[in-house]
C-alpha positions as CSV (number, residue, x, y, z in Angstrom):
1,X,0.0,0.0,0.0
2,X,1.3,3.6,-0.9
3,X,1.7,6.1,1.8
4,X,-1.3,7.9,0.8
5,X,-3.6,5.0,1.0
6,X,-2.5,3.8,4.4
7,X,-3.2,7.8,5.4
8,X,-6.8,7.6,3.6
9,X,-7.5,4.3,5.1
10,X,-6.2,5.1,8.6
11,X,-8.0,8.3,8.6
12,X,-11.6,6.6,6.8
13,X,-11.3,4.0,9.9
14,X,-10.8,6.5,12.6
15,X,-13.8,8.1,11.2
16,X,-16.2,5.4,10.9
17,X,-14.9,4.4,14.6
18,X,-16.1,7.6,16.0
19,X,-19.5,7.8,13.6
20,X,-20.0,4.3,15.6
21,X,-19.1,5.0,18.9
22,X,-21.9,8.1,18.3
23,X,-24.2,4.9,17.0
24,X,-24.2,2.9,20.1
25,X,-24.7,6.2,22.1
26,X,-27.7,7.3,20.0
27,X,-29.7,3.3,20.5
28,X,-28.9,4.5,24.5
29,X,-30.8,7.6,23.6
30,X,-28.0,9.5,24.6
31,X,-28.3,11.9,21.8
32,X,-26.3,15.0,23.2
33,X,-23.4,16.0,21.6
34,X,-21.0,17.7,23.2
35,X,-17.9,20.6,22.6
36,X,-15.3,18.2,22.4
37,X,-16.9,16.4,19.7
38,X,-17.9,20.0,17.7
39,X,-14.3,21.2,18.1
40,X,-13.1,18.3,17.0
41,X,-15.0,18.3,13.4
42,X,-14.5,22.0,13.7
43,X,-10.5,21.1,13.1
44,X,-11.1,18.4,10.6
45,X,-13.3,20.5,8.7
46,X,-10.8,23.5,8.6
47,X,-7.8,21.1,7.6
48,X,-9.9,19.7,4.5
49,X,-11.6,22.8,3.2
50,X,-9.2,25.1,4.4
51,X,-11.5,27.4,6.2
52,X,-11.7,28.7,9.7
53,X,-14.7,27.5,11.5
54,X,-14.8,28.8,14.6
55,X,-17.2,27.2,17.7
56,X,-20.4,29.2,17.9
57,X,-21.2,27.6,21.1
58,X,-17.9,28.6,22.9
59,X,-19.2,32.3,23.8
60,X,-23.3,31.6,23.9
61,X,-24.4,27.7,25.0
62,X,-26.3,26.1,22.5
63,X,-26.3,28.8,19.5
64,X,-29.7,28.2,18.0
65,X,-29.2,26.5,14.7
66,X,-25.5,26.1,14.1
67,X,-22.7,25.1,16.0
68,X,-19.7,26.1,14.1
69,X,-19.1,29.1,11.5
70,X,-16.7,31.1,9.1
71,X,-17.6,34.5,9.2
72,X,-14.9,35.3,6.7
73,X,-15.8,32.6,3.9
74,X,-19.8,32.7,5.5
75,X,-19.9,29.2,5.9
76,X,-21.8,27.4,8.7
77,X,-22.1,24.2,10.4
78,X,-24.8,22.2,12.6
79,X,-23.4,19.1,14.0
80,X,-25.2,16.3,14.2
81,X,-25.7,12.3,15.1
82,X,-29.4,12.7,13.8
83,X,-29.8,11.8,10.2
84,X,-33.8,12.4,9.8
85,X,-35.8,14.9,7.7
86,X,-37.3,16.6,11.3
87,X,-34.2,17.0,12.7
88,X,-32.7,19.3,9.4
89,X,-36.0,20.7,9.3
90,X,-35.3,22.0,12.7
91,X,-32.0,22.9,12.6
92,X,-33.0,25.6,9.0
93,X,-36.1,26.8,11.4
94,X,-33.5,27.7,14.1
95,X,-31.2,29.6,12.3
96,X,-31.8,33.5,12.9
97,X,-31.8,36.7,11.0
98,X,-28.3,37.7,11.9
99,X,-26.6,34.1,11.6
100,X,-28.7,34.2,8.2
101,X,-26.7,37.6,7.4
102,X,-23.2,36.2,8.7
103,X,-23.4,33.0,7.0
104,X,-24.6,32.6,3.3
105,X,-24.1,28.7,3.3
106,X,-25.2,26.0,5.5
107,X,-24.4,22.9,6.1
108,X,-25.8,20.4,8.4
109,X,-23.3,17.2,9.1
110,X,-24.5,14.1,10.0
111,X,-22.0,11.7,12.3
112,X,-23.1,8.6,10.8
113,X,-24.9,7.9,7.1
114,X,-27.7,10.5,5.8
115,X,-31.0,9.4,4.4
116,X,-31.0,8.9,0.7
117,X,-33.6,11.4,-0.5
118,X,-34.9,14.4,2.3
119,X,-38.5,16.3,2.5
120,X,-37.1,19.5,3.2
121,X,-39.3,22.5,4.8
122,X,-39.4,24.4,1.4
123,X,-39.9,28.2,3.5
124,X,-36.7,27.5,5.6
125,X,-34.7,25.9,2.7
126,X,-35.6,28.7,0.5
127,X,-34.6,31.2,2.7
128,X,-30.7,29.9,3.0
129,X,-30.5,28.2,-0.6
130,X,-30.6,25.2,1.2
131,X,-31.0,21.9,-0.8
132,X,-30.1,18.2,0.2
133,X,-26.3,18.4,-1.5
134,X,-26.3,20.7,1.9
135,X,-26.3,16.9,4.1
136,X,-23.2,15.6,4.1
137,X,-21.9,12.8,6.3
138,X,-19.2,10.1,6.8
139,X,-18.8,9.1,3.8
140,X,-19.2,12.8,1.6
141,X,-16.3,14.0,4.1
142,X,-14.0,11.2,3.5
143,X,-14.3,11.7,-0.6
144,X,-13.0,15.0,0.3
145,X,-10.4,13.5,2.1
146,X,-9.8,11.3,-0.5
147,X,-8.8,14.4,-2.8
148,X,-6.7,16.1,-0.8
149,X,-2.9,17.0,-1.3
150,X,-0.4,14.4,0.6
151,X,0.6,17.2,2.7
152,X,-3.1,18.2,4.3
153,X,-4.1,14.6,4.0
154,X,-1.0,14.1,6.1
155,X,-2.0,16.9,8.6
156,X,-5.7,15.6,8.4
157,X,-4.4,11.9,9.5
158,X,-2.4,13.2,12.5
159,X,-5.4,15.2,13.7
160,X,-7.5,12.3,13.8
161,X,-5.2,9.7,14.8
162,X,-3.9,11.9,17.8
163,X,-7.8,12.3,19.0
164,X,-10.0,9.5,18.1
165,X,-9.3,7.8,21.3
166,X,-10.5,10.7,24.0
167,X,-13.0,11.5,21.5
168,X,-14.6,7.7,21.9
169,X,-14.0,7.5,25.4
170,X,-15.6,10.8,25.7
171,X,-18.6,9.2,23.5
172,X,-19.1,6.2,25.1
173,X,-22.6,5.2,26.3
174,X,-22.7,5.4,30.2
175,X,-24.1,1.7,31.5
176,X,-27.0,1.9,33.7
177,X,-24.6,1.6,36.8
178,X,-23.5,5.0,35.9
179,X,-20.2,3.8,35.3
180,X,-18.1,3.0,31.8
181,X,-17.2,-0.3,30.1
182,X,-13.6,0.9,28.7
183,X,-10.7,2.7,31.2
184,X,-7.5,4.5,30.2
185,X,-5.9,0.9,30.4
186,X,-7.7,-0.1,27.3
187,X,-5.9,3.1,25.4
188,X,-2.3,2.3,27.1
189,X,0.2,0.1,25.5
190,X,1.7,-2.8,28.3
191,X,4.8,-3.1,28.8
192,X,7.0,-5.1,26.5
193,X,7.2,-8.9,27.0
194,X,11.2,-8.7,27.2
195,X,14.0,-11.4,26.8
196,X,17.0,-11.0,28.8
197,X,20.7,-12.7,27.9
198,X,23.1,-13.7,30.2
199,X,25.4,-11.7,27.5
200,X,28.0,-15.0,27.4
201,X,28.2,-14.3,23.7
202,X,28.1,-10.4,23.6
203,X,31.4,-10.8,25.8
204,X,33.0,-13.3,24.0
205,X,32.5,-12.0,20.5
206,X,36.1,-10.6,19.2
207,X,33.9,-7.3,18.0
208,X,33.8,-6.7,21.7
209,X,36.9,-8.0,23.1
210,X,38.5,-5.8,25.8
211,X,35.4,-3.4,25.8
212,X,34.2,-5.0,29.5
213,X,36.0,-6.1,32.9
214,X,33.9,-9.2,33.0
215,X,30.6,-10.6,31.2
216,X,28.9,-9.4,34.6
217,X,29.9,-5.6,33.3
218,X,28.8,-7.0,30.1
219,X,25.6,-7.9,31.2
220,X,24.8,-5.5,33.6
221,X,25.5,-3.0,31.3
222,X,22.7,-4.9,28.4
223,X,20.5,-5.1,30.9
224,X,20.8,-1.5,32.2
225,X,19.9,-0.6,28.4
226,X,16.8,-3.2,27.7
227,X,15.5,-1.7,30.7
228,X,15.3,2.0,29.6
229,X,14.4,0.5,26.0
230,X,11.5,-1.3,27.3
231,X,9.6,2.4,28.6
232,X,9.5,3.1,25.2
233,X,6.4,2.6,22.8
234,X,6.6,0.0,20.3
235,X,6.8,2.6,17.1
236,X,9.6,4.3,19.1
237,X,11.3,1.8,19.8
238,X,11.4,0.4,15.9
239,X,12.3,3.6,15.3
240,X,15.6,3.8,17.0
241,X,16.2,0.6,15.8
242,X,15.5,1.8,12.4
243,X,17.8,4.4,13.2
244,X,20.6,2.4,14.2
245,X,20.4,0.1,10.8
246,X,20.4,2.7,8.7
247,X,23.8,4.7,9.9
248,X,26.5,4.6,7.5
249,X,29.1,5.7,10.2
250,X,32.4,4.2,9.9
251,X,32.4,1.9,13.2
252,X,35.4,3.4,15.1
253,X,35.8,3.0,19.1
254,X,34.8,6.4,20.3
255,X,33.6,7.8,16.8
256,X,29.2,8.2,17.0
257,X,27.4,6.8,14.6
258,X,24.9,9.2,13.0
259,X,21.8,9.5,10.4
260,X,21.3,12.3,8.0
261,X,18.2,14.3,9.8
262,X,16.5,15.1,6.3
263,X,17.2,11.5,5.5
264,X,14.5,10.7,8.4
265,X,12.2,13.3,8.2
266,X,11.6,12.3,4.1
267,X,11.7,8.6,5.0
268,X,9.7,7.6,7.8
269,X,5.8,8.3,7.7
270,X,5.2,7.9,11.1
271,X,1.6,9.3,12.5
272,X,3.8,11.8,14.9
273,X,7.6,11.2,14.2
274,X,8.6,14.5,15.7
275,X,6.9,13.4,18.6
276,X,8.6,10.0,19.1
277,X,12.0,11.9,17.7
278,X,11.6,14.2,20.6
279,X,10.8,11.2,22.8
280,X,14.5,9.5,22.1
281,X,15.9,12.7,22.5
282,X,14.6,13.6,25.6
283,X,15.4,9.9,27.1
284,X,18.9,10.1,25.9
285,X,19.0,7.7,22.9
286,X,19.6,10.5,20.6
287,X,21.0,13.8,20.0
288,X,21.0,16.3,17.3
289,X,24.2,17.3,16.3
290,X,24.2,21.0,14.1
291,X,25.7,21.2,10.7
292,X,29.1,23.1,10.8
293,X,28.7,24.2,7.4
294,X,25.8,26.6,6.2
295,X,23.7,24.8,3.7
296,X,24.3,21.2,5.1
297,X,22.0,18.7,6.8
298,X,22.0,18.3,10.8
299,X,22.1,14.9,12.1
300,X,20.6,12.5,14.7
301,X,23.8,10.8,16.6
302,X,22.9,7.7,18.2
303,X,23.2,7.3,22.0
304,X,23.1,4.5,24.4
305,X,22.0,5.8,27.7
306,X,24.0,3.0,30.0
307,X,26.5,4.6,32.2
308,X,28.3,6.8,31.2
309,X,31.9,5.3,31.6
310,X,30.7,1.9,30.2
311,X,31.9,1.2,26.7
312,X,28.6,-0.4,25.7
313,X,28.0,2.2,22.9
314,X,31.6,1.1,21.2
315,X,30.7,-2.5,21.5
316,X,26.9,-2.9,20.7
317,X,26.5,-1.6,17.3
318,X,29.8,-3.5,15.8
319,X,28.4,-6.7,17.2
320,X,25.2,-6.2,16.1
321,X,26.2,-6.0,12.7
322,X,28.7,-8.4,12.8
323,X,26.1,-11.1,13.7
324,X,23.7,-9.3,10.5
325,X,21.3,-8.6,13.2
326,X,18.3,-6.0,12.2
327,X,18.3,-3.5,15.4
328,X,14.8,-2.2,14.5
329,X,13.6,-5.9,14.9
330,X,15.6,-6.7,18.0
331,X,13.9,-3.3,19.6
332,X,10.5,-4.9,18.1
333,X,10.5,-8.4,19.4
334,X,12.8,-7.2,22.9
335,X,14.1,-10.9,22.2
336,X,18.0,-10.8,23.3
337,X,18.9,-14.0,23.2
338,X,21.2,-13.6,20.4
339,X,23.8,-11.7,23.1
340,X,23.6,-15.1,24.9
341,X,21.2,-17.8,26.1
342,X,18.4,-16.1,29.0
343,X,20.0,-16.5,32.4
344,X,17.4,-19.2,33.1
345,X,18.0,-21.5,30.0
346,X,22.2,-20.4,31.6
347,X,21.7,-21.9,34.7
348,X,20.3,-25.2,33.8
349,X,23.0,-25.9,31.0
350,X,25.5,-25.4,33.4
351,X,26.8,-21.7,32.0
């Protein structure tokens, strides 16, 4: 799949998750809406049409008719789960003299799927050239989004991937206890199932010979670096390991390795890889280093954060490749067993 489709799909999905998250709330009869939801579509809405909605609600409660507007391009918005002929009726009816002067179109968006053909009030519909093409819904917006440049359709898919889980827990239909089925723990990823090494082979390889006392400092000093790895989210963690396979560094004790910045910001298509850039940064597993030149790229020098006067970064990347391993695997699967066998499977085999 080409970047842009996995961004459409993603994007299509999240939608359709929210539009039934508002689904199961409406059979509740919970049929209240409330500003998270508006400002949410408020941001979508701007990012695909390029217009500047604004929350009508945010200085008067409940604006009658609409919810969201564009005073500049006089576009409004009345957001909706309710798909039937009454309620768009009811909405036109609403709207007053002075939104009718602010705003010369309306539009009324339906969370979910609209009716195929609408019986529209003809006095209120006449008075804001209001016709059916006015109702859009899930699927009308994400044609839109379908068209869009792979720069907004980028923007567009980091909106909605960064929100659509508070906006369905913030949608989801209260039991009759009062209480919730889902908690944060269903939006949190676990901690990584890890594999530790008794790092027999990490200290014996002749990539790494010298570089620790004993293959207790050896392992002490891999396990004092899959611990800090496994705080990481799975994407970041791939990422660093991604990181690490592609520097073309020449592998020199004391000499960093390091990946063109431009390189990775072109390359990977992550939903927020600044975020989980600034994430290894700020836990020590990378560091930008400035260009010295005007004109040339920075770079992203990798780091191991171990202590300091270990010399875990000279040997882990040398015997990493000298044994063809893929790092953005190994920080995947958090399977170490290549450094040596798991201090369990150690003990019993005598080691």
């Amino acid at each position: 799949m080409s970047s842009r489709g996995f961004f459409v799909g993603q994007v299509i999905d999240d939608l359709d998750a929210i539009a039934s998250q508002v689904r199961a709330r409406c059979a509740l009869g919970q049929t209240d809406l409330n500003g998270v939801l508006e400002n949410f579509f408020r941001d979508v809405l701007n990012l695909v049409r390029g217009i500047n909605l604004t929350n009508l609600n945010a200085d008067r409660s409940n604006e009658p008719g609409l919810d969201l507007g564009d005073e500049t391009e006089k576009i409004a918005f009345q957001i909706t789960s309710r798909s039937d002929a009454t309620k768009i009726n009811s909405t036109l009816k609403k709207i007053t003299d002075e939104q009718r002067t602010k705003f010369k179109t309306v539009f009324v968006l339906i969370i979910g799927e609209k009716k195929a053909k609408y019986d529209l009030d003809p006095d209120a519909a006449s008075a804001l050239n209001f016709t059916s093409k006015n109702v859009v819904d899930m699927t009308d917006l994400g044609r839109e989004i379908l068209g869009l440049d792979i720069t907004t359709l980028q923007s567009v898919h980091r909106k909605v991937a960064n929100e659509q889980a508070r906006i369905r827990i913030e949608l989801e239909p209260r039991l009759p206890g009062g209480g919730y089925a889902t908690t944060i723990a269903d939006f949190v990823e676990p901690m990584p199932t890890v594999i530790r090494s008794d790092a027999t082979i990490f200290f014996s390889d002749e990539t790494t010979e010298s570089l620790f006392t004993s293959v207790d400092d050896a392992r002490d000093r891999l396990d004092e670096f899959i611990t800090k790895l496994s705080f990481l989210p799975r994407l970041t963690r791939e990422l660093y390991g991604w990181l690490i396979d592609q520097t073309s560094a020449t592998l020199e004790p004391g000499r960093s390795a390091r990946v063109n910045y431009d390189l990775v910001n072109r390359k990977v298509q992550l939903a927020d890889t600044e975020g989980d850039l600034r994430l290894l940064s700020e836990m020590d597993f990378i560091e930008r280093d400035e260009p010295t030149e005007y004109g040339r790229s920075a770079h992203w020098r990798i780091l191991f954060p171990v202590t300091r006067r270990s010399n875990f970064s000279d040997a882990f990347m040398p015997f990493l490749f000298a044994k063809r391993l893929k790092a953005a695997t190994l920080m995947s699967t958090m399977n170490f067993e290549p450094f040596g066998p798991t201090p369990t499977k150690a003990l019993k085999s005598g080691l």
